[in-house]
N, C-alpha and C positions, 0 to 999 in steps of 0.2 A: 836036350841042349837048351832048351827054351824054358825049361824049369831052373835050370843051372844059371841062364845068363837073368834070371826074374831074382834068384838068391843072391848073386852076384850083386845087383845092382841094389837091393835091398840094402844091403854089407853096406856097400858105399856110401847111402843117404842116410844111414846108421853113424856109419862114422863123421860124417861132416856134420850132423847134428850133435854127436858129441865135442864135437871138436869145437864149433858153435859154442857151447854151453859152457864150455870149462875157460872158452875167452872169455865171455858173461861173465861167469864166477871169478875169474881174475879182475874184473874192472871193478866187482861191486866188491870187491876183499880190499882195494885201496879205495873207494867212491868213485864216485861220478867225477867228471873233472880232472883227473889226472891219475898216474899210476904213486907207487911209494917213493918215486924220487921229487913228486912234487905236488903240491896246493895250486888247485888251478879256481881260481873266483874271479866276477866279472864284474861291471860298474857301468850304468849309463850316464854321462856328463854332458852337458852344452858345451862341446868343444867351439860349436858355432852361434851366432845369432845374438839376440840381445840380453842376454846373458852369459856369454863366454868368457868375459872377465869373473867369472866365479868359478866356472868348470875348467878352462883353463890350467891358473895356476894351483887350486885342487888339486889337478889332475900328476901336476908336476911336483907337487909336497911330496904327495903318497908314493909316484915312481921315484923319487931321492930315498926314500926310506925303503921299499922293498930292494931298487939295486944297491942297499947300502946292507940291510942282513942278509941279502941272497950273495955276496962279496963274502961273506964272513959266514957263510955256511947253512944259509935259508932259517926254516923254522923246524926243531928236532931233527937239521940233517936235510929236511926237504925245501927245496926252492920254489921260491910263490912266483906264479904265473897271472900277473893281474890283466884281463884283457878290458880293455876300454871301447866304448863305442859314444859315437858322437847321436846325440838327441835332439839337440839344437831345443833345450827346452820347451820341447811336443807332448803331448802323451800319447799321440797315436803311436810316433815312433817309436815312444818310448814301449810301448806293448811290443811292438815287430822286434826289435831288438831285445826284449826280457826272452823272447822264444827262441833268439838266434842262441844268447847264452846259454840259455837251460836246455835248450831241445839238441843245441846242434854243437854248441864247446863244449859242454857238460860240467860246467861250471858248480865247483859245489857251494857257493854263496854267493851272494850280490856285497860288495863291498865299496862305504864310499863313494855313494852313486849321490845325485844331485838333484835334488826336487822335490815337492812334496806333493800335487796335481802330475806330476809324472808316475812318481811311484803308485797311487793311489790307484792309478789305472795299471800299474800291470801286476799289482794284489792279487786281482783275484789266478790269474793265471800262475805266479811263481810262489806264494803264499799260501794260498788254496790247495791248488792244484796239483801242483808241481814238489810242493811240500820243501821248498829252497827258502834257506832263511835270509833276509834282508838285513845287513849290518851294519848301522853307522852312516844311515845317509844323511845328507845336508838336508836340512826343513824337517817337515812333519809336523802335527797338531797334537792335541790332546787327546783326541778320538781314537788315536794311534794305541795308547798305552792307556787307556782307564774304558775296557776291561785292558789288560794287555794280551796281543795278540800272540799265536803262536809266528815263533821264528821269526820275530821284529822285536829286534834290538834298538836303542837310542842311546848316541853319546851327548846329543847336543841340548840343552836347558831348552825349554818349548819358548815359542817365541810370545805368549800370553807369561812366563813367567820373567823374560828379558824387561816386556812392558811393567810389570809390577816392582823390577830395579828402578827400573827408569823413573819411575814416578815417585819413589820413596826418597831417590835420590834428590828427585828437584824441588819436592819439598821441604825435606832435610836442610836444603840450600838457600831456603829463605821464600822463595815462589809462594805467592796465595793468591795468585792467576795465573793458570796454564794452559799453551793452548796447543791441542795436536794435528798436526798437519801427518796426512793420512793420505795415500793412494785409493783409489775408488773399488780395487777389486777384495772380493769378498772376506780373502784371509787377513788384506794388510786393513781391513776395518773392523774384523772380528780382534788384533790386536790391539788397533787403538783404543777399542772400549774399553779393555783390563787397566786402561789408563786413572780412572775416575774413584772407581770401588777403592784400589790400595790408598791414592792421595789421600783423600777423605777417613781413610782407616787410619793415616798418619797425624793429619790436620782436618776436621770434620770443617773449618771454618776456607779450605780451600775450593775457590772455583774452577773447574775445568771444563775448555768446549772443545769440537774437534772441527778442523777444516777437511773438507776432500777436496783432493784433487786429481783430476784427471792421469790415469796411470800412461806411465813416461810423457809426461806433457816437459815442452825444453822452454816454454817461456814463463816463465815464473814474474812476470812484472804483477799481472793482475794479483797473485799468490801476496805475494809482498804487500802489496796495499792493504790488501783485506788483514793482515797481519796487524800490519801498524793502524790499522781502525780502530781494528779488536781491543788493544791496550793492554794487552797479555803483559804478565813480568818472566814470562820465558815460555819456549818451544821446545815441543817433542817431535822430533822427524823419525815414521813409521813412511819409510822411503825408501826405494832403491839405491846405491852407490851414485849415479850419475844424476839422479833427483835430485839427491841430499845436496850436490855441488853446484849444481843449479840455481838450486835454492838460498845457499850459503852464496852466491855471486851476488845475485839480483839483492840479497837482504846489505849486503855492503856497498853497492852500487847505490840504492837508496837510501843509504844513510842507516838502516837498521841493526843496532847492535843490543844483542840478547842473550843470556844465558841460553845456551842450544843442547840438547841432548838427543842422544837418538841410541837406535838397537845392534843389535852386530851386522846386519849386513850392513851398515853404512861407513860399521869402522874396518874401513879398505885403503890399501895406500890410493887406489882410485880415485875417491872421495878428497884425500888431499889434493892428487896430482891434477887433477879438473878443477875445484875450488883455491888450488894457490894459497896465497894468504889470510884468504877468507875464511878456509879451514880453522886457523889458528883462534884455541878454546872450545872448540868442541870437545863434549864429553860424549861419552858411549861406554853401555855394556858388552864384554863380548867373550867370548867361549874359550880361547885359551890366553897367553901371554903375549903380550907386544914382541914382535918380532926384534925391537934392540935389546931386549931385556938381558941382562950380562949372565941371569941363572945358567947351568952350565948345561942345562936338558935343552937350551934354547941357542945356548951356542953349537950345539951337535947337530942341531937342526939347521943353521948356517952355515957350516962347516957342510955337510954332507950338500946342502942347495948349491953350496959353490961347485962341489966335485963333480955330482951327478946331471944337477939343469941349471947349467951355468945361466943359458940364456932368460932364465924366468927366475923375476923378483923374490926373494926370501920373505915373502910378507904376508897378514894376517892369513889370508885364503889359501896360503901353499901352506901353511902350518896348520889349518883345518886338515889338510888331506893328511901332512905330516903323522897329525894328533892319530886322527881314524884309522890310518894305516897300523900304528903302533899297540891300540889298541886291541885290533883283529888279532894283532901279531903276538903281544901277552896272553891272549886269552889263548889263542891258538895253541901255544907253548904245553899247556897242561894238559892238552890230549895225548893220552896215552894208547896207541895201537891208528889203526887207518883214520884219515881228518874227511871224515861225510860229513853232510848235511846235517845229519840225524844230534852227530858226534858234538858240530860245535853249536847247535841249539842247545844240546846239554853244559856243554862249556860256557857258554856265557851267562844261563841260569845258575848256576853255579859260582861266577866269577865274583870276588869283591876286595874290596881296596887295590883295584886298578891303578897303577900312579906310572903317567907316565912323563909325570913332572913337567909337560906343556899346558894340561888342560886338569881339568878339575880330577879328584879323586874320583873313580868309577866304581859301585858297587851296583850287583844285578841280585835277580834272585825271579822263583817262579809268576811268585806277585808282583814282580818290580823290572818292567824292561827298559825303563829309562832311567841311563847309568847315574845321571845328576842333575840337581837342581841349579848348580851352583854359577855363577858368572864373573870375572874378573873385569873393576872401572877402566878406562883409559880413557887418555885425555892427548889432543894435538898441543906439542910444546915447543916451537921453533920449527914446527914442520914437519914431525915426528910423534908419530902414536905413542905413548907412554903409559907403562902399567901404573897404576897407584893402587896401593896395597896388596892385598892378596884375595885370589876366590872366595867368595860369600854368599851363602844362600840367601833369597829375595825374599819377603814377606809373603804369609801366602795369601793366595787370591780370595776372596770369598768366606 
């Protein structure tokens, strides 16, 4: 009997081991992250703290556009599951949460996430590691893509080539003194230098210096002064959104009126709604179309913010998430059989003439993970962001 109940029991740790396995094989036959009725990918956003006005309404572009083709029948059929967590612009958390997605939702991509000292720190775990590719996040450097990394994708023009718009522009403009006003931490100073090389590449006979200033400093009088010392014929703001507006008070409040230019995170309805009238003529480069723009890829993109997040602004930051969302979503499209990890590392090396008619043309390739170089001008015009012209690649650096 003792031999029989030893077979017995054997049988049964046989079977639940099987049974075990064949659930395995069923997860990893659709990926990680979801079964075949859905696309499950995650994203860390500053939904809190001193940059939530970015993560935010990001976070609400991209949720308008997935509950707008998961309405209309997902991607090939399957419904995208995007789960979000708040980072509050950390990198610690932002490590603890890379492991919540990948270890514990089973997320098969990071999509759409927000930071570039956030992602950086949870690399080595989800890129490395984990072997989950990273898609379309807000920020990132050069170092990102030259060599290019595996399973790091970029939609957004690096912000060393936004600075080389900027500066061709203001030359272009008449400027043969420029002056940069810069925040003091490492990456918004490692931009402001790309400021100098391009000028100079345009007009050898133009000067350029740069000021720092203390990052999120709210009293800009001492700024201002050393401004109008200096005797610059115009300004570069390499600044946060609430900086930029700051800055643009105090410069009108003293009397200072100057040709002003600055990079995409400054062109925020933020930026006007804090600086008011002061706003009015600033120019800025920035990543996709003016949110008034009458194009009808930008109307669909208002249309859908009214349906889905009525309560959050239709504006530049919610049509980044928009853009990225739509992106993942084209590329997504062309997989053929289960959407892993593996699957859409393949699919975006692959992917080219991306168009989703908000943000620049996207083309990838094994050498090539950053989809573009390219930036569209805008300019405040009665209060309102305005496209002028169309996307154009910057000069290049160096």
């Amino acid at each position: 009997m003792r031999k029989f109940r030893r077979a017995a029991g054997t049988t049964a740790v046989l079977a639940v081991v099987a049974l075990t396995a064949n659930a395995c094989a069923g997860q990893d036959s659709a990926g990680a992250g979801g079964d075949s009725s859905e696309i499950h990918i995650g994203a860390w956003l500053p939904l809190t703290g001193a940059t939530a006005s970015y993560g935010v309404p990001q976070r609400a572009g991209a949720d308008a556009y997935f509950k707008m083709i998961n309405a209309s029948g997902g991607i090939n059929g399957r419904k995208v599951r995007w789960t979000v967590k708040d980072n509050a612009a950390d990198p610690q958390q932002t490590v603890q949460i890379a492991r919540e997605l990948v270890g514990q939702d089973k997320v098969v991509a990071i999509v759409n996430a927000n930071g570039t000292s956030q992602a950086e720190a949870a690399f080595p775990f989800v890129l490395n590691q984990s072997k989950v590719p990273v898609l379309n996040e807000v920020g990132g450097n050069e170092s990102w893509f030259k060599p290019p990394r595996p399973g790091l994708f970029g939609t957004q023009t690096l912000y060393e080539d936004q600075a080389a718009a900027i500066a061709a522009w203001t030359v272009q403009d008449g400027a043969k003194k420029v002056l940069v006003v810069h925040s003091d931490p490492a990456a918004f100073v490692n931009v402001a230098k790309q400021v100098e090389p391009v000028a100079k590449k345009v007009d050898p006979s133009v000067e350029v210096d740069r000021l720092t200033v203390k990052y999120q400093t709210t009293d800009y009088t001492p700024v201002i002064s050393k401004v109008k010392a200096a005797k610059t014929q115009a300004v570069i703001l390499i600044l946060t959104s609430p900086e930029a507006a700051a800055f643009l008070k105090e410069a009108k409040l003293q009397g200072l009126s100057l040709p002003t230019y600055a990079y995409a995170p400054v062109a925020a309805e933020s930026t006007v709604s804090l600086a008011k009238d002061a706003a009015e003529g600033l120019k800025a480069v920035q990543l996709v179309k003016a949110p008034s723009d009458t194009d009808p890829a930008v109307k669909e993109f208002r249309t859908a913010m009214a349906k889905y997040e009525p309560k959050q602004s239709a504006g530049f930051l919610a049509l980044w998430g928009w853009s990225n969302a739509k992106v993942f979503a084209e590329i997504a499209k062309t997989i053929k059989g289960p959407v892993t990890a593996d699957a859409i590392d393949k699919a975006y090396e692959k992917a080219t003439k991306v168009d989703v008619g908000v943000s620049p043309v996207m083309s990838f390739s094994p050498g090539n993970h950053l989809g573009t170089r390219s930036v569209q001008r805008v300019v405040v015009k009665d209060g309102v962001w305005t496209s002028e012209g169309d996307f154009y690649t910057p000069p290049k650096r160096g």
